[in-house]
Backbone as CSV, one residue per row, in Angstrom:
resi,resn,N_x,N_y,N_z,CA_x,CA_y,CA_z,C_x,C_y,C_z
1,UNK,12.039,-39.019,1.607,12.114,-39.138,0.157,10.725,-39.009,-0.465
2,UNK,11.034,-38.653,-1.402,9.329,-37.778,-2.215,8.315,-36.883,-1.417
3,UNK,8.986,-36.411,-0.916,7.823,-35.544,0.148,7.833,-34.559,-0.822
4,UNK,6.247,-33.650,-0.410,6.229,-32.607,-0.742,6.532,-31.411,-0.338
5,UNK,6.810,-31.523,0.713,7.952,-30.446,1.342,8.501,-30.445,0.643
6,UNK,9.344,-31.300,0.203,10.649,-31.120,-0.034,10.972,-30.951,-1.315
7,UNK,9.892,-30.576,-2.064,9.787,-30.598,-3.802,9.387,-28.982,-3.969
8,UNK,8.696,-28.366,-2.768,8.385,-27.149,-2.880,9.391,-25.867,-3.095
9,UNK,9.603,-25.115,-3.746,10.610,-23.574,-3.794,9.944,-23.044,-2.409
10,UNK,11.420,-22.379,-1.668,10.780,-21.660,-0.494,9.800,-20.369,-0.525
11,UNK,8.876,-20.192,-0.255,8.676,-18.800,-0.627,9.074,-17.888,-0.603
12,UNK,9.104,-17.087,-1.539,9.851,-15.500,-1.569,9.457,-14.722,-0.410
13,UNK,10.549,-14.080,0.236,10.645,-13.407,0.831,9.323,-12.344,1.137
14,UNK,8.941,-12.079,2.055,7.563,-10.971,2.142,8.346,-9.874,2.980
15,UNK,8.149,-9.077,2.525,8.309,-7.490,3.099,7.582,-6.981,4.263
16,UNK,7.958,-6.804,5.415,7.360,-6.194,6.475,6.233,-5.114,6.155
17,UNK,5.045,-5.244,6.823,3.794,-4.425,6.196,4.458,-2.537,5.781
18,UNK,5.316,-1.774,6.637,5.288,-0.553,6.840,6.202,-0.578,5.592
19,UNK,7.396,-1.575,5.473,8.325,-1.062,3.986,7.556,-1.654,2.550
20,UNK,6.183,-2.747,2.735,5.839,-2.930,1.578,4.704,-1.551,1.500
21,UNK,4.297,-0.857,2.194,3.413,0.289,1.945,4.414,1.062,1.388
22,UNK,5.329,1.261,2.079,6.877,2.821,1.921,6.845,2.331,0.300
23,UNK,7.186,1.094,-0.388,7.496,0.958,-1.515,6.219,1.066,-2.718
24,UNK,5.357,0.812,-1.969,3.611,0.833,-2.842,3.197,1.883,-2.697
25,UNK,4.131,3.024,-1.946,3.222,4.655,-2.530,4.141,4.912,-3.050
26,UNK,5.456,4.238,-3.481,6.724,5.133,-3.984,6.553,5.199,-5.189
27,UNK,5.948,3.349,-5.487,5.443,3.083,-6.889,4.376,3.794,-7.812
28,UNK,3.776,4.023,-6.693,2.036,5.129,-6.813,2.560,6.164,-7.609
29,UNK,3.243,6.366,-6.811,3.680,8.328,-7.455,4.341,8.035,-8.180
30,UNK,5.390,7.159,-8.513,5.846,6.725,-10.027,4.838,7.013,-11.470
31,UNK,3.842,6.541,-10.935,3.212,5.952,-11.839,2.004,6.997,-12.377
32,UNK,1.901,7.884,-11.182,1.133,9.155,-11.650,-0.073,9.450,-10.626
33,UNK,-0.279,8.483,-9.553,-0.981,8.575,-8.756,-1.318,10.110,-8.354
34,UNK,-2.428,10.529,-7.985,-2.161,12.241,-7.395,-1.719,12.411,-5.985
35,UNK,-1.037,13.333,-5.847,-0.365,13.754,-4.329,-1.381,13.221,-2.904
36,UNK,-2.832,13.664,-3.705,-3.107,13.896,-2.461,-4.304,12.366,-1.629
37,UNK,-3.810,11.862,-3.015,-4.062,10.061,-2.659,-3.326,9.551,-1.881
38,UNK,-1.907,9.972,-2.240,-0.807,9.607,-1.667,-0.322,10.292,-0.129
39,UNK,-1.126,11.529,0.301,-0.923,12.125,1.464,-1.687,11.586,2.406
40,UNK,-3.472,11.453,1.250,-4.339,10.423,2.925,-3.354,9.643,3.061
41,UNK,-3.392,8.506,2.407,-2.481,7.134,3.226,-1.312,7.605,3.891
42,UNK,-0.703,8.570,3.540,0.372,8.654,4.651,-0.267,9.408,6.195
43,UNK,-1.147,10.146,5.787,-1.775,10.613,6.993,-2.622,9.745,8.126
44,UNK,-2.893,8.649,7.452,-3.920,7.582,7.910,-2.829,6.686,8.496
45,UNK,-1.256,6.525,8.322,-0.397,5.436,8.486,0.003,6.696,9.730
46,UNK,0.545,7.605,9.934,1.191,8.591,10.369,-0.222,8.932,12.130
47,UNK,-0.846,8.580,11.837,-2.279,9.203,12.699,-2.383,7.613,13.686
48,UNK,-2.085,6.813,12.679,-1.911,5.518,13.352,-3.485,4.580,13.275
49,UNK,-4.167,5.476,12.317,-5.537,4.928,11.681,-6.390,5.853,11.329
50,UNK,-7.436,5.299,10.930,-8.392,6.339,10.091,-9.459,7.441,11.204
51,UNK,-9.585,6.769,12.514,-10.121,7.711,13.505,-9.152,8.377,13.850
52,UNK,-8.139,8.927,14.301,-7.129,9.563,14.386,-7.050,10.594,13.389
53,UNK,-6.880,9.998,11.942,-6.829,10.919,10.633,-8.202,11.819,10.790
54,UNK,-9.338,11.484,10.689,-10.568,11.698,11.190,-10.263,13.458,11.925
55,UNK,-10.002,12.595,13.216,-9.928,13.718,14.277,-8.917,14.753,13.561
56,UNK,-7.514,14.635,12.930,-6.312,15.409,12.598,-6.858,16.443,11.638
57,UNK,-7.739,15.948,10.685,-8.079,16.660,9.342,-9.620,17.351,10.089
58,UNK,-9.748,17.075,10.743,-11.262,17.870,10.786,-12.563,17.326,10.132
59,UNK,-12.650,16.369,9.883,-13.808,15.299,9.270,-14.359,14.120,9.891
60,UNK,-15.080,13.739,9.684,-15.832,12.401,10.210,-14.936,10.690,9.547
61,UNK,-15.089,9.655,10.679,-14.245,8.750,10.441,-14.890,8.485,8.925
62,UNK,-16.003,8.313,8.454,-16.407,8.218,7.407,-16.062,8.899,6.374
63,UNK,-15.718,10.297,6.488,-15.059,10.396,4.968,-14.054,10.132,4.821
64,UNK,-12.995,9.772,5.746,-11.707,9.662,5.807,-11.190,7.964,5.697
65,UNK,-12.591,6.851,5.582,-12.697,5.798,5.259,-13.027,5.922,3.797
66,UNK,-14.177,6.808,3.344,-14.721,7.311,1.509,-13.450,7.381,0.964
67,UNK,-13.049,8.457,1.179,-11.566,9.140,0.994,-10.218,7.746,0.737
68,UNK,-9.941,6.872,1.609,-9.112,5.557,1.611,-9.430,4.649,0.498
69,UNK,-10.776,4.710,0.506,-11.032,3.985,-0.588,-11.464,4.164,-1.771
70,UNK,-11.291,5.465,-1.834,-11.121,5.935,-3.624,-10.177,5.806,-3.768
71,UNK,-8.796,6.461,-3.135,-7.744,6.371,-2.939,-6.669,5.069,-3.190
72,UNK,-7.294,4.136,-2.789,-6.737,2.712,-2.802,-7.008,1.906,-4.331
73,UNK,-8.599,2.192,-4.434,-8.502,2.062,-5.969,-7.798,2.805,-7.017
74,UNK,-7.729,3.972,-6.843,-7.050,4.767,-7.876,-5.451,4.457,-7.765
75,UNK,-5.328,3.855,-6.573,-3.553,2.890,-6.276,-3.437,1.781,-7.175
76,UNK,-4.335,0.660,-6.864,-4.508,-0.398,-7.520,-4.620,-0.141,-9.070
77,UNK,-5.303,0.567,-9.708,-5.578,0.919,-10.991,-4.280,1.162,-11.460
78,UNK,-3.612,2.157,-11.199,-2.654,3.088,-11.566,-1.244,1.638,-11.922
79,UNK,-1.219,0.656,-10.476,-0.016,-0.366,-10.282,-0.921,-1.900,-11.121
80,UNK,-2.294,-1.808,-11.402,-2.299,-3.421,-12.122,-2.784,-4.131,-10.891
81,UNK,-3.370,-4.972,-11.776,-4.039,-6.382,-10.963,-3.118,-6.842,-9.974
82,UNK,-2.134,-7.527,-10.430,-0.603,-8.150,-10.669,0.478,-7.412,-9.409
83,UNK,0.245,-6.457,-8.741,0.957,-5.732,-8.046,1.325,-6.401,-6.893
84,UNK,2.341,-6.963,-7.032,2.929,-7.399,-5.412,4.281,-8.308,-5.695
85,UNK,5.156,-7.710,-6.796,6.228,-7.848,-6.699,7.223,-7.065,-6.271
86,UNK,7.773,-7.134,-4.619,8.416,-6.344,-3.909,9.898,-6.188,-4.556
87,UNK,10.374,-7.076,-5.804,11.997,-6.750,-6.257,11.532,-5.802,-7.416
88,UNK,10.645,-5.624,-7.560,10.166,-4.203,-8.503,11.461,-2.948,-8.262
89,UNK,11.836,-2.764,-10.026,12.505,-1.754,-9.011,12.045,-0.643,-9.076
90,UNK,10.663,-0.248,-9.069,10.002,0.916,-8.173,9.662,1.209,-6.877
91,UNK,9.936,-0.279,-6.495,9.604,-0.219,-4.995,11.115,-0.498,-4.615
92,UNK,12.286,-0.502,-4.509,13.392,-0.633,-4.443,13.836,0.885,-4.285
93,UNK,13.926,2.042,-5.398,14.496,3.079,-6.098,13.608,4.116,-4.690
């Protein structure tokens, strides 16, 4: 009795890392992101990391880290501070 457990809401549900990405580039390109923001990260998820992508594209792990992280900001920008509501229905659709 009076615990704080037991006063707490459970937490919402979290999305497995690979379907909260699947839904956070779906949102991206919703939102106007460019293609080819949206192709590194799939190439970098698909390669199974950024040395891999590296080697696939013909570049050094370093631009293909430059590259992620323009990329990621121009994600973040595009979706808001605020981004990490997975019942979005952009990340749903």
């Amino acid at each position: 009795p009076g615990s704080v457990l037991g006063a707490q809401p459970a937490p919402p549900q979290v999305a497995d890392p690979l379907t909260a990405l699947a839904g956070t580039i779906r949102a991206a390109e919703r939102a106007g992101v460019r293609s080819s923001d949206l192709d590194l990260v799939r190439a970098i998820v698909i390669a199974g990391g950024p040395t891999r992508a590296a080697r696939d594209c013909n570049v050094t792990v370093r631009t293909i880290r430059n590259r992620r992280d323009q990329a990621a900001r121009r994600i973040r920008r595009a979706l808001g501070p605020d981004w990490a509501d997975w019942s979005d229905p952009l990340v749903a659709a």
